[in-house]
N, C-alpha and C positions, 0 to 999 in steps of 0.2 A: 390102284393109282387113278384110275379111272373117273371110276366112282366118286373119287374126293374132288377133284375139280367138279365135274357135273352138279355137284351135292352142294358146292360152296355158295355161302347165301352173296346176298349184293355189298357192293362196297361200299362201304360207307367213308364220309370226308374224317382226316384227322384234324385234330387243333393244329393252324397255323403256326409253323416253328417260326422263331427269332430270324431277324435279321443276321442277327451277328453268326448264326449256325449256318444261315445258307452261305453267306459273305465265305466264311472259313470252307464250307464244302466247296466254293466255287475254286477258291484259291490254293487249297490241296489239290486239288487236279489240275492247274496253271503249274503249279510250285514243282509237283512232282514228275508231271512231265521235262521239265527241265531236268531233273536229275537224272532221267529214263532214258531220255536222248544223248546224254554225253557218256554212256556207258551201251547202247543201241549201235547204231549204223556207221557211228565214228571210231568204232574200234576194228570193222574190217580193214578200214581205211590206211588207219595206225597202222595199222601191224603188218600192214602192205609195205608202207615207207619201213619197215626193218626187216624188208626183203622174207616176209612169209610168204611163200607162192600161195598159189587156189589152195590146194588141197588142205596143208597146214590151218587158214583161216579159216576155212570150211570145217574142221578139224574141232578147231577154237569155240567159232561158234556152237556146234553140235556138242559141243562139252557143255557147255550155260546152259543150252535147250533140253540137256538130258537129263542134270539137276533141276529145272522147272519141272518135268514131267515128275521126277520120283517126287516132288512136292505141291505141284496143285491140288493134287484131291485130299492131302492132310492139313493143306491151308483153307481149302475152303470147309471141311469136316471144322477145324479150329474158329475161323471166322463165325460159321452156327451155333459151336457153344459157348464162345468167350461171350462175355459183353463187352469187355475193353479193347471195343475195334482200333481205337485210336489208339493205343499202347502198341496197338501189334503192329500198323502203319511207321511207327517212331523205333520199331528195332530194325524192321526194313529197310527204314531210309538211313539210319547209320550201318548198316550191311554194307548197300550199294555206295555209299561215300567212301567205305574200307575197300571194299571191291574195285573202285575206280583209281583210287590212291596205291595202292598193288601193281594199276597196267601203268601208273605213271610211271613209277621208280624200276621196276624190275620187268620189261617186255621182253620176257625172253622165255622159254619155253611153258616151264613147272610153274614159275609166277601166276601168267598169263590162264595156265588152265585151272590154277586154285581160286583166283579171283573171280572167273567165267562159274564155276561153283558157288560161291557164294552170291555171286549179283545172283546166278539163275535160280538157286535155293532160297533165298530170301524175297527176291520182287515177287516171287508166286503170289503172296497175301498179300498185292496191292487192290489188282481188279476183285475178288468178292469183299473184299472188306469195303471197298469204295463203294462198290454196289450195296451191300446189307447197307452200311450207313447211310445211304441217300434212300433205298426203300425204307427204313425205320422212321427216318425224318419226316420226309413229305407222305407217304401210304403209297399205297395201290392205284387210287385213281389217278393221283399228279405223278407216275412214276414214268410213265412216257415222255413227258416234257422234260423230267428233270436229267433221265439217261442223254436224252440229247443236249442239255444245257451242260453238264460233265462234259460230255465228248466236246463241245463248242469250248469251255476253258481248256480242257487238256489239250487240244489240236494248237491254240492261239498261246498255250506254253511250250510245245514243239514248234512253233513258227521264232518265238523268241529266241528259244534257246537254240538253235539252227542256225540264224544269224550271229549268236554269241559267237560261239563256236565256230562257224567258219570264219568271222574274224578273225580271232583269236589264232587258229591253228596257218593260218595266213599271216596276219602282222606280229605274232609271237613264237607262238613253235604249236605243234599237234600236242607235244607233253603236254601245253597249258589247256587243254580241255579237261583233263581228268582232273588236275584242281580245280577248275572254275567247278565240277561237280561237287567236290566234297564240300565248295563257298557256300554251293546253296541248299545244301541240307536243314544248314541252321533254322534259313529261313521255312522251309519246309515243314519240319520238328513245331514251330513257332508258331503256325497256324492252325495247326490241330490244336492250340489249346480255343480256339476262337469258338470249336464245335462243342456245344453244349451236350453232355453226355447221359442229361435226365432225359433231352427230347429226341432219343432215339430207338422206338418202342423194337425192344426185344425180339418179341414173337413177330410183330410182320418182317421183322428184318431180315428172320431166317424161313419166310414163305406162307405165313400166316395172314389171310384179312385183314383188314383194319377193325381194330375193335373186337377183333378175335385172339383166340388160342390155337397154338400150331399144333397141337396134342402131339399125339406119339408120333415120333417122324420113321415116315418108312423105310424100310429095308432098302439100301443102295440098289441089290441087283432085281427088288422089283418095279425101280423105276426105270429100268433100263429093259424091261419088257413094254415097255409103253414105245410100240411101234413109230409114230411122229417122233418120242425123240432120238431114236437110233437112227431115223432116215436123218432128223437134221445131225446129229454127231457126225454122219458118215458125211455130207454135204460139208460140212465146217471142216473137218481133217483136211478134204480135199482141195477146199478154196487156199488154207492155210500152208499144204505141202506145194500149189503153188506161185504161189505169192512173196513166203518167205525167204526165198533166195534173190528174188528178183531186184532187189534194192542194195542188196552187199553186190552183187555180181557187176550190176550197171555202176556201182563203185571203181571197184577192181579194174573196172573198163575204163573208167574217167582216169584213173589215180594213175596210168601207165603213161611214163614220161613225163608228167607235168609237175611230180614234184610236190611245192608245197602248195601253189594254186590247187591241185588236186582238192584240197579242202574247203573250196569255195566251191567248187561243184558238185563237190557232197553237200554241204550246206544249201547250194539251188536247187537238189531233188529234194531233200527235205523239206523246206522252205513251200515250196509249188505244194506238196504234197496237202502238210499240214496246212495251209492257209484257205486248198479247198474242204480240207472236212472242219474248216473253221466254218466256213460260208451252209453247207451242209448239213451238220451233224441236228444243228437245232430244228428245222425242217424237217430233215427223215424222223426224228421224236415227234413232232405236230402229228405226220401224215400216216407213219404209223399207227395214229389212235383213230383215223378215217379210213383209208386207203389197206390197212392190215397191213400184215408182216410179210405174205409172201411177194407181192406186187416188188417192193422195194428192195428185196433181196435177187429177185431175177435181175433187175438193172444191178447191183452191186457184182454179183456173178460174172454178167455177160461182158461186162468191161475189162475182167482179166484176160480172159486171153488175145483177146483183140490188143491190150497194150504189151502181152508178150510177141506177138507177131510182129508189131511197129517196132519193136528194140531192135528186129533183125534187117529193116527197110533203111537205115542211117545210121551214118555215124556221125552224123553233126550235133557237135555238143550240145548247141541250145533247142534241138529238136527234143532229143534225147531228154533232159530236162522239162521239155513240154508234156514230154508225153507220161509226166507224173501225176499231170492235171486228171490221169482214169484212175492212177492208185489213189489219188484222194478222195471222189466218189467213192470206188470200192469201199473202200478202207472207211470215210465215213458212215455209210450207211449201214455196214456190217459190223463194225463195233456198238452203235446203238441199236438196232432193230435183233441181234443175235442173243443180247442180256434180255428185253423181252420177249423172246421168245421162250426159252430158258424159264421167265421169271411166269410163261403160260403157263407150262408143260409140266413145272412143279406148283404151281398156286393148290393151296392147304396142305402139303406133303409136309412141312415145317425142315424142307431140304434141295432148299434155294442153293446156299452157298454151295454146297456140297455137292450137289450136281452142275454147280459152274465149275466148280475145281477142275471135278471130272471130266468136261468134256473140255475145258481148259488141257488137261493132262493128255487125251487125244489130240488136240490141235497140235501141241506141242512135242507129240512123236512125228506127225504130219510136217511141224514146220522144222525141226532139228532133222529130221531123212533128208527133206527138200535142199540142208546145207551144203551136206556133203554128198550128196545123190549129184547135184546139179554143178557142184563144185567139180564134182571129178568128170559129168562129161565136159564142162570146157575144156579141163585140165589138159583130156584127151580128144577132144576131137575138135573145140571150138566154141564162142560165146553163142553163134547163132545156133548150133543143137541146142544148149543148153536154156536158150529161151523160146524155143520150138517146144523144145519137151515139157518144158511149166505151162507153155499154151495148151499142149492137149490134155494135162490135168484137169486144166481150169475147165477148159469146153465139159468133158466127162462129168463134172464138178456141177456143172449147169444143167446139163439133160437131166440127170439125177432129180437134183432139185424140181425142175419144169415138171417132170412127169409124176415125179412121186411125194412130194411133198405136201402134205394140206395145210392150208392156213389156219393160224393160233391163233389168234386174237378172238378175246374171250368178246360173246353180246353185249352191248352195253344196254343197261336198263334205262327205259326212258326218265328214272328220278336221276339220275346219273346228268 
């Protein structure tokens, strides 16, 4: 594996894709964030107001995150071979509309965990298919800018759809967020056809150069001897195990006693959240291709657990609320700067997607433990253990990184 990055010649620029193909890639990730979000952080909430205690929704959740696991690494393995990325996006996104239409009607036990299966079995083939399609489109070189212009629409479709939604679950009922998802699949579905499906070249899509051939793709477990990327898999598990409870939990915290306002305060951490990796996302892409990859994942790191500590310092809601302004950092810069790194650690393996799955499918034992690991120490002992103990993950999560991790980010050539 080595060897093949080292060996890989210089990149070269592709033909500029259409308007209409970025237009549509921008607004698949606007579009689809919406439908992620009302099937996301509003279902702990839901299923609070019909009296599910911690454990149960802790429960709930770790059902969906453990159907993601058994399917990211054969979503992203599928993303590398299909070329009908956009087919495979349009069975997803009618998954997740049946999966959300499921917790409307029937919130009660067996419903609840069959539908948590299918959203979590199906979204798996969003993130590498979004990815392959946007590295096919633009190449190698424009792939830093464009991972962060992604994360800049999807975060400013989470900030939309946050406000829908906590209206909605405020001036109508909480049922009416699981339809307003299934409303916007349509439009969803409708924008994939916008992506032109000739200018999305195959081979760089799935880890190839521009203007290259991804040849024979290497064997899974001898990419997984390549030391950098098992430190960062093990750093991502860790950031991810915890971080993932931290936003259901500070739910569950708001949602007690307040009823159906409870969903407007779900809707202000979300809201806060996405609105900074709106401001964000597109800068960590820029400075990434200057600054490198490790620089801006040490500030993405060091913000977690300093915001799990502050959850334990107040209980004033609009503090509480404020202090989503670190999950957003976080969360921006680690969603973009972690696909390229990823997209280093495999360049010419022709097993991009396939190794995002993967380390997707670790994150995702990381963040589904984090449910109900962190669910049950409240359950039993209280909110502030339980955001104490996501804080020393995260610190742990950090030293790791600081010490052991080198930077990816391939030389750039000065024709470049």
């Amino acid at each position: 594996m080595k060897s093949a990055r080292e060996s890989a010649p210089s990149v070269e620029s592709k033909t500029s894709p259409s308007r209409g193909t970025l237009r549509g890639l921008d607004w698949l990730n606007f579009l689809l964030a919406d439908v992620q979000t009302g099937v996301g952080p509003f279902v702990a909430i839901y299923l609070a107001g019909y009296r599910w205690n911690e454990q149960s929704v802790g429960l709930a959740l770790t059902v969906g995150g453990i159907a993601g696991i058994l399917t990211q690494t054969p979503a992203g393995a599928l993303v590398d071979f299909l070329r009908s990325k956009r087919a495979l996006v349009a069975v997803g996104v009618v998954a997740l509309a049946a999966g959300a239409l499921l917790i409307a009607l029937f919130p009660s036990f067996w419903p609840v965990m069959a539908a948590q299966v299918l959203v979590g079995g199906t979204s798996s083939v969003f993130g590498p298919a979004i990815c392959a399609m946007s590295l096919g489109i633009v190449g190698r070189a424009a792939f830093d800018t464009r991972q962060g212009r992604n994360q800049t629409f999807n975060s400013a479709g989470n900030v939309t759809a946050a406000l829908s939604m906590g209206l909605l679950g405020y001036l109508v009922s909480n049922r009416s967020i699981f339809f307003f998802v299934v409303a916007l699949a349509v439009p969803t579905i409708f924008v994939l056809l916008l992506i032109r499906p000739d200018e999305i070249d195959y081979e760089v899509a799935r880890g190839a150069n521009d203007g290259e051939k991804a040849g024979k793709a290497e064997r899974v477990w001898v990419l997984f001897k390549d030391r950098p990327l098992v430190l960062f898999l093990a750093c991502a598990v860790m950031f991810h195990f915890a971080n993932a409870a931290m936003l259901p939990l500070l739910g569950e915290l708001l949602a007690k006693g307040r009823g159906r306002s409870s969903m407007l305060f779900m809707s202000a951490c979300v809201v806060t959240t996405q609105f900074v990796i709106t401001l964000i996302a597109s800068w960590s892409g820029r400075k990434a291709g200057t600054w490198g990859r490790k620089p801006l994942l040490l500030i993405a790191f060091a913000v977690l657990p300093i915001r799990g500590v502050l959850y334990t310092l107040t209980a004033n809601t609009a503090l509480l609320v404020a202090i989503q302004v670190m999950d957003g950092v976080g969360a921006g810069i680690f969603g973009v700067v972690s696909v390229l790194v990823i997209a280093d650690l495999t360049r010419g393996t022709g097993r991009f997607n396939l190794t995002l799955g993967a380390i997707s499918t670790a994150v995702g034992i990381g963040a589904a433990l984090s449910q109900v690991i962190a669910g049950s120490i409240v359950h039993h002992v209280g909110y502030r253990a339980g955001f104490l103990f996501l804080a020393g993950v995260a610190s742990a999560a950090f030293a790791i990184l600081y010490f052991f991790m080198p930077e990816t980010r391939n030389t750039r050539l000065a024709t470049e």
